[in-house]
DOGUVEX-667584 format. One line per field, with one value per residue: x, y, z of N, C-alpha, C in turn; residue number from 1. Coordinates in steps of 0.2 Angstrom, whole numbers, plus 5000, padded with zeros to 4 digits. Example, Ala and Ser with C-alpha at 12.3 -4.5 7.8 and 13.67 -1.06 7.14 Angstrom:
# residues 2
n_px: [5066_5064];
n_py: [4972_4989];
n_pz: [5039_5035];
ca_px: [5062_5068];
ca_py: [4978_4995];
ca_pz: [5039_5036];
c_px: [5066_5064];
c_py: [4984_5000];
c_pz: [5039_5039];
i: [1_2];
END
This chain:
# residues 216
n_px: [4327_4331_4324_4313_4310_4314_4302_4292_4295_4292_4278_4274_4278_4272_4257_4258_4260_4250_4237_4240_4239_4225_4220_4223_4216_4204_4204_4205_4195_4183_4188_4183_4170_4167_4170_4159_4148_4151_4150_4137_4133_4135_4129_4115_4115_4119_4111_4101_4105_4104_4095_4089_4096_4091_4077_4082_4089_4079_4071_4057_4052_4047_4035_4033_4027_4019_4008_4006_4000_3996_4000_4016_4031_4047_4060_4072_4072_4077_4081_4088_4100_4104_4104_4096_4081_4068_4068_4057_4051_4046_4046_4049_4037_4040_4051_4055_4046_4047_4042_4029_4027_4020_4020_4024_4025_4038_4044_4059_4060_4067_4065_4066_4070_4071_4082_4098_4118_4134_4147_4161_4168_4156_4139_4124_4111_4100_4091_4078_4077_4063_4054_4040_4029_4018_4005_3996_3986_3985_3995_4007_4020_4035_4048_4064_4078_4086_4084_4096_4102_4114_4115_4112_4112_4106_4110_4104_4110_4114_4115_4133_4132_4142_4137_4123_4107_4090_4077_4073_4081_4077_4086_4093_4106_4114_4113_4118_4123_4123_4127_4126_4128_4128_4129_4129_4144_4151_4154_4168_4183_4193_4204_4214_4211_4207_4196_4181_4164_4166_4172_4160_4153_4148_4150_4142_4144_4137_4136_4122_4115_4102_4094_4085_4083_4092_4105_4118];
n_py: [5137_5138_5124_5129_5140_5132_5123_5132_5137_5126_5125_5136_5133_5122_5125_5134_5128_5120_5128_5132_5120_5119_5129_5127_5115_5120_5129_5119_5112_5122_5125_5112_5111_5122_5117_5105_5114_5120_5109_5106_5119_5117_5106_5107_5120_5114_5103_5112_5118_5109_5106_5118_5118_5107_5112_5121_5117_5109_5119_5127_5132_5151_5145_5134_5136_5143_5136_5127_5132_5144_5156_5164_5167_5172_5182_5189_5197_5210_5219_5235_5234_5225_5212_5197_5195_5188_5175_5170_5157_5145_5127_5108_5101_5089_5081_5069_5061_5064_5066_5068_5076_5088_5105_5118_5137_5141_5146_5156_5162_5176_5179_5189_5182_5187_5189_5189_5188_5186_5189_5189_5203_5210_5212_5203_5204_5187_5179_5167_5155_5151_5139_5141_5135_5134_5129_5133_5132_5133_5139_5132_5131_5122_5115_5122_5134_5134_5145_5152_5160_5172_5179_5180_5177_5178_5177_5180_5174_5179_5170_5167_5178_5191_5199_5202_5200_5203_5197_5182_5179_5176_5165_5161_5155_5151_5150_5158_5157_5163_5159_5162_5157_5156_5154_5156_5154_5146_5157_5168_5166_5170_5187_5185_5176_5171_5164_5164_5167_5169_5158_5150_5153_5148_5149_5147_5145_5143_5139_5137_5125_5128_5116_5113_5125_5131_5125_5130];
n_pz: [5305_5291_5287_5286_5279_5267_5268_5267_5255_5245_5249_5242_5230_5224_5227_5217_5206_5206_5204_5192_5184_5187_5180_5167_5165_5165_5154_5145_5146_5143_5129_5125_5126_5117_5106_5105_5104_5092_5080_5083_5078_5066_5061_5061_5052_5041_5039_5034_5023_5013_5011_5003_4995_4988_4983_4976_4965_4960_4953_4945_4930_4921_4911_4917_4928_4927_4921_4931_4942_4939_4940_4946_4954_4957_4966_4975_4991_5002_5014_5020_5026_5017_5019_5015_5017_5009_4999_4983_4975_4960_4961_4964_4973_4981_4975_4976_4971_4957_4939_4943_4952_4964_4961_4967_4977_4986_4999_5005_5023_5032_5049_5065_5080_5093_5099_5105_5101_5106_5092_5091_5095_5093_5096_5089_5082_5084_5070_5063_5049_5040_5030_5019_5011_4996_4989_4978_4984_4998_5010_5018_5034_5031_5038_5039_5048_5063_5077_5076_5066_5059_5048_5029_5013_4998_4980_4963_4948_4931_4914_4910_4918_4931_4939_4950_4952_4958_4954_4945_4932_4911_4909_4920_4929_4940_4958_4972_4987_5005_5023_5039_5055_5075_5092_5107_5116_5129_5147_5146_5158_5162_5162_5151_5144_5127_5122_5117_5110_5097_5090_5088_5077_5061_5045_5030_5013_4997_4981_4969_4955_4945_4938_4931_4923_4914_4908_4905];
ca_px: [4325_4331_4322_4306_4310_4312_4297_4289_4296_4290_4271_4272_4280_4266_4251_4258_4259_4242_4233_4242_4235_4217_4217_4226_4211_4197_4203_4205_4184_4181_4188_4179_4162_4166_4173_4154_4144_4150_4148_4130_4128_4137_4127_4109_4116_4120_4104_4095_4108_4103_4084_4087_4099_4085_4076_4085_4091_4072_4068_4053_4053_4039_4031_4031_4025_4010_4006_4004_4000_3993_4008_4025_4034_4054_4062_4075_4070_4083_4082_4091_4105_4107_4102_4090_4076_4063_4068_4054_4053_4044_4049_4044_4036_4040_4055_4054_4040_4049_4038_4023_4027_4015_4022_4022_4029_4043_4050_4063_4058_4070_4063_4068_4072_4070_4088_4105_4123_4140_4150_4169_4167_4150_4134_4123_4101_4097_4086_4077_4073_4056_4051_4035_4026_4011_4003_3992_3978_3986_4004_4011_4026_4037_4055_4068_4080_4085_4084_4104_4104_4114_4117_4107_4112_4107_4110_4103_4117_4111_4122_4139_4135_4145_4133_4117_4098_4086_4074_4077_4080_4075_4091_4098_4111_4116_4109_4123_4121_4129_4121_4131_4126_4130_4127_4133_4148_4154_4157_4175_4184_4199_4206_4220_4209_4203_4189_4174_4158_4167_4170_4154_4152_4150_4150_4142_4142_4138_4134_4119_4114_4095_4096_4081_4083_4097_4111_4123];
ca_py: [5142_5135_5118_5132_5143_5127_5120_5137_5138_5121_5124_5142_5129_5116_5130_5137_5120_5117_5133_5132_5113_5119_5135_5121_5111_5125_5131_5112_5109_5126_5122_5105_5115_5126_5113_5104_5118_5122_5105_5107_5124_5117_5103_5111_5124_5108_5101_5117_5119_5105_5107_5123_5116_5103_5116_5127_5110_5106_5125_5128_5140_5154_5143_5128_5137_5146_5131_5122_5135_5150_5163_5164_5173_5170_5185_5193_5205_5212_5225_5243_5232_5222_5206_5194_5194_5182_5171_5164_5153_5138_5122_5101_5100_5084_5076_5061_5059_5062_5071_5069_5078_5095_5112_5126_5142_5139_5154_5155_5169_5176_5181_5188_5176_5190_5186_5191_5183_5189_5186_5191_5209_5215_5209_5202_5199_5181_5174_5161_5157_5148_5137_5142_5129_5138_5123_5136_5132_5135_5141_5131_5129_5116_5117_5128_5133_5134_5151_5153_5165_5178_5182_5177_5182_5176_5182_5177_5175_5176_5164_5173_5186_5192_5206_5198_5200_5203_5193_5177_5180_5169_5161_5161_5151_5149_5155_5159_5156_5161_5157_5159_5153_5156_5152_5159_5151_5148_5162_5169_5164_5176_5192_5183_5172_5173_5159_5169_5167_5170_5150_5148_5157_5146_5153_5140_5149_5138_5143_5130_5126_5125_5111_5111_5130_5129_5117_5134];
ca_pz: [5300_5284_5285_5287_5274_5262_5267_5263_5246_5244_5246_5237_5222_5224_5225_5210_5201_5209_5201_5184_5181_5187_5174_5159_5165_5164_5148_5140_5147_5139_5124_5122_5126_5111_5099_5102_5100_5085_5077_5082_5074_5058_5058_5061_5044_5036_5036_5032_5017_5009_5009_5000_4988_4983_4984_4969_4958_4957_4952_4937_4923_4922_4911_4922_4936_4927_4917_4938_4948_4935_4945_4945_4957_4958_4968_4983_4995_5004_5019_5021_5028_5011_5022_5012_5020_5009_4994_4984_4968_4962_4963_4964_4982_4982_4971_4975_4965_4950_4936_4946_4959_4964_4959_4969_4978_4991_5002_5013_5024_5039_5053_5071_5086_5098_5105_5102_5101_5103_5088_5092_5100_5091_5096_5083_5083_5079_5066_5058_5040_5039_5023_5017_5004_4993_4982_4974_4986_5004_5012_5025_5035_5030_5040_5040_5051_5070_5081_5078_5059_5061_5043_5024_5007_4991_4974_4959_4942_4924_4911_4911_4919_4934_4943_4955_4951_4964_4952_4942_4924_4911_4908_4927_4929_4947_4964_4978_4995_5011_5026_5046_5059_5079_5096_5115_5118_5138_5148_5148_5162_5163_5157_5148_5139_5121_5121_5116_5105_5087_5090_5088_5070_5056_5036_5025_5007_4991_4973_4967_4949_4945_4932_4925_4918_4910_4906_4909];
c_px: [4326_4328_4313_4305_4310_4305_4291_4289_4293_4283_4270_4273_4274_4260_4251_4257_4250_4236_4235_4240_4228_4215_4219_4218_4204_4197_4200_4196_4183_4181_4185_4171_4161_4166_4163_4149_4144_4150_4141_4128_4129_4134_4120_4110_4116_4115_4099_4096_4105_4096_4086_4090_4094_4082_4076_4083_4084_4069_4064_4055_4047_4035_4028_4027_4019_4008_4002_3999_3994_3997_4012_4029_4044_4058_4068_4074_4077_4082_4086_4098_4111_4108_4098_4087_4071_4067_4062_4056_4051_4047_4045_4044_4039_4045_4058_4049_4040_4042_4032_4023_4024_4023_4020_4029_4033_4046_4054_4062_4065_4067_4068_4066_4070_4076_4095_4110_4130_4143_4156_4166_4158_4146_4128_4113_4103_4093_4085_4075_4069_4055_4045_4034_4018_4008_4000_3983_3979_3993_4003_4018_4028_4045_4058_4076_4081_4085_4093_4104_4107_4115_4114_4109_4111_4107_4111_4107_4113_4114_4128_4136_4137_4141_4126_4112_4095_4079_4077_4076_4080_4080_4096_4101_4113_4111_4116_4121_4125_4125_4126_4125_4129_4126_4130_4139_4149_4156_4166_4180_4192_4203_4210_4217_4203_4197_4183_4170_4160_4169_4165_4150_4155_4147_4145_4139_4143_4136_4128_4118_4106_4096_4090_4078_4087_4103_4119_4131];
c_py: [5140_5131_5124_5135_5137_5124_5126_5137_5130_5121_5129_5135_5125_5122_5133_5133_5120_5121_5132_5127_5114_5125_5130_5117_5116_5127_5124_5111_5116_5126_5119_5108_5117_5124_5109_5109_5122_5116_5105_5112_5122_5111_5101_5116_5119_5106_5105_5117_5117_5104_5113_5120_5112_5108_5119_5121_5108_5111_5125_5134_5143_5147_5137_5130_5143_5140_5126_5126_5142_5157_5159_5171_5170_5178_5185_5196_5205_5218_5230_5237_5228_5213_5204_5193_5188_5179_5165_5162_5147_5131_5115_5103_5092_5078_5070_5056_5058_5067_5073_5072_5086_5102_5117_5130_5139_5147_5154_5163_5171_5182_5181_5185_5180_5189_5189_5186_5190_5186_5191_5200_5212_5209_5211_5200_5193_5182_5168_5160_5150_5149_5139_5137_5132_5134_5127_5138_5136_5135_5138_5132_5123_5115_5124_5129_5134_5142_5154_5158_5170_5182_5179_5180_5178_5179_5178_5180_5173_5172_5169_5180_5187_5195_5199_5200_5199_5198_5188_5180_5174_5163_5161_5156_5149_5154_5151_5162_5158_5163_5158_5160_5154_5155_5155_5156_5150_5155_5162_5169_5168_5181_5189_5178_5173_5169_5164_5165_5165_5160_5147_5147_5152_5149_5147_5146_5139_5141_5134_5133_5123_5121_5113_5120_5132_5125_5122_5134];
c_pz: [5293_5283_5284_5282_5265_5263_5265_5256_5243_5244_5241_5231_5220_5223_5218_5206_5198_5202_5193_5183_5182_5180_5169_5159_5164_5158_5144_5142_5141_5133_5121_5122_5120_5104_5099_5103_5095_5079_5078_5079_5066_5055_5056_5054_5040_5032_5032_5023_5012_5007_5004_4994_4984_4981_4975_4963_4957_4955_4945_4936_4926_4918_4912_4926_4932_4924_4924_4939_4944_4938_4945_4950_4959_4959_4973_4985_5000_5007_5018_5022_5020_5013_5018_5019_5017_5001_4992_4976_4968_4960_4964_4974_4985_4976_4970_4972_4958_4947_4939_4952_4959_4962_4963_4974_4985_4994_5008_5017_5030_5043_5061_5078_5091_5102_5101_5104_5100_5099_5088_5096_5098_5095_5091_5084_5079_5078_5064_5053_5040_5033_5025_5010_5001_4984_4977_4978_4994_5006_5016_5028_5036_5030_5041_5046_5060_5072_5081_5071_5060_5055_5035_5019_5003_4986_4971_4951_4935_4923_4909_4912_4928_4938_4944_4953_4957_4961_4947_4935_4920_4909_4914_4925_4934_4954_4970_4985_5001_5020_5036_5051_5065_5086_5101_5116_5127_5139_5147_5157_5165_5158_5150_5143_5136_5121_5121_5109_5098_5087_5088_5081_5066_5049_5032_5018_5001_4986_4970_4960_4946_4937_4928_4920_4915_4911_4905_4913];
i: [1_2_3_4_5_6_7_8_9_10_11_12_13_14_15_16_17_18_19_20_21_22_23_24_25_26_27_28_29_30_31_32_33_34_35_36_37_38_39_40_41_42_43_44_45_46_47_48_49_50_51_52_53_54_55_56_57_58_59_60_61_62_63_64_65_66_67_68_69_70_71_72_73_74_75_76_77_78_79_80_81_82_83_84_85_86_87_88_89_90_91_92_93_94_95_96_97_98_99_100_101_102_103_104_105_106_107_108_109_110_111_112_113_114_115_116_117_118_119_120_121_122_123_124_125_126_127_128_129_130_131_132_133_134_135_136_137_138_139_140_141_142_143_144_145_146_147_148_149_150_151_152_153_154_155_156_157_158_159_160_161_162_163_164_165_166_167_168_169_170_171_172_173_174_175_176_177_178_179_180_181_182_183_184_185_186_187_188_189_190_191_192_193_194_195_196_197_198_199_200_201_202_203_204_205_206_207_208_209_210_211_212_213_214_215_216];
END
């Protein structure tokens, strides 16, 4: 009866063991799932970032961009929400051309994915913000970013001033950026664990400085 009861307690200790190394092991994958797909969401924002910063750092005056183009249009629009919706503003198409490079309208537009995302308990509509390029003669699309947007702000800074513009003034001085980004994460796999979607959630905020309109 002893030798029975010990070998009882002996598998109940072993099954326990068993189950607790299988959940340690299901969380540590799950983990690892969520650490690489948030390096893909930050590295998809990344890239996008960096087109807009060119973008800005190559920004013309009004009278650069009637002087190209014969219009000028440097704006924010911004939804009930207070979400940017289009940013446009002109700009070298091409600055690796250097001074000869065409002149025209750029818009960052954000449009919907038709898809959602949870991000920590709310759930959130994606978007995408599609570049737009308008030589003067015709719009195309020219990048942008992935279906993952969940959120788009910018606002445009005179030279000292502190309060935002929904259009450029003519001594702007910075355009501030903040851009996140997300993706579905793994299901959750027990009451007890937190692993969810806000892992997934990246921020990317920057402050650019369009050079060639002031030295601010």
């Amino acid at each position: 009866m002893v030798a029975w009861l010990d070998h009882l307690a002996a598998v109940l200790i072993g099954s326990v063991i068993l189950v607790v190394l299988m959940l340690m092991q299901q969380r540590t994958r799950q983990h690892t799932v969520e650490a690489t797909v948030n390096q893909v969401v930050q590295a998809r924002a990344h890239a996008f970032v960096r087109l807009l910063e060119r973008d800005v750092e190559n920004m013309r005056t009004e009278a650069q961009a009637l002087n190209a183009l014969g219009t000028y249009t440097c704006a924010v629009s911004r939804d009930t929400s207070g979400r940017t919706t289009a940013f446009t503003f002109p700009t070298l198409l091409d600055p690796d051309q250097g001074p000869t490079s065409p002149v025209g309208h750029v818009t960052y537009r954000l449009e919907a994915a038709g898809d959602s995302v949870r991000v920590g308990e709310a759930i959130s509509p994606l978007f995408r913000i599609v570049r737009e390029e308008d030589d003067g003669s015709i719009t195309m699309t020219a990048g942008g970013s992935g279906e993952t947007i969940v959120g788009f702000d910018v606002a445009l800074f005179a030279l000292r001033s502190a309060a935002p513009t929904f259009t450029c003034p003519d001594n702007l001085s910075r355009v501030r950026l903040e851009v996140q980004a997300a993706v579905e994460g793994p299901a959750q796999q027990a009451a007890d664990q937190r692993a969810t979607s806000r892992h997934t959630l990246t921020r990317h905020g920057f402050t650019f400085r369009p050079y060639n309109r002031t030295s601010g």
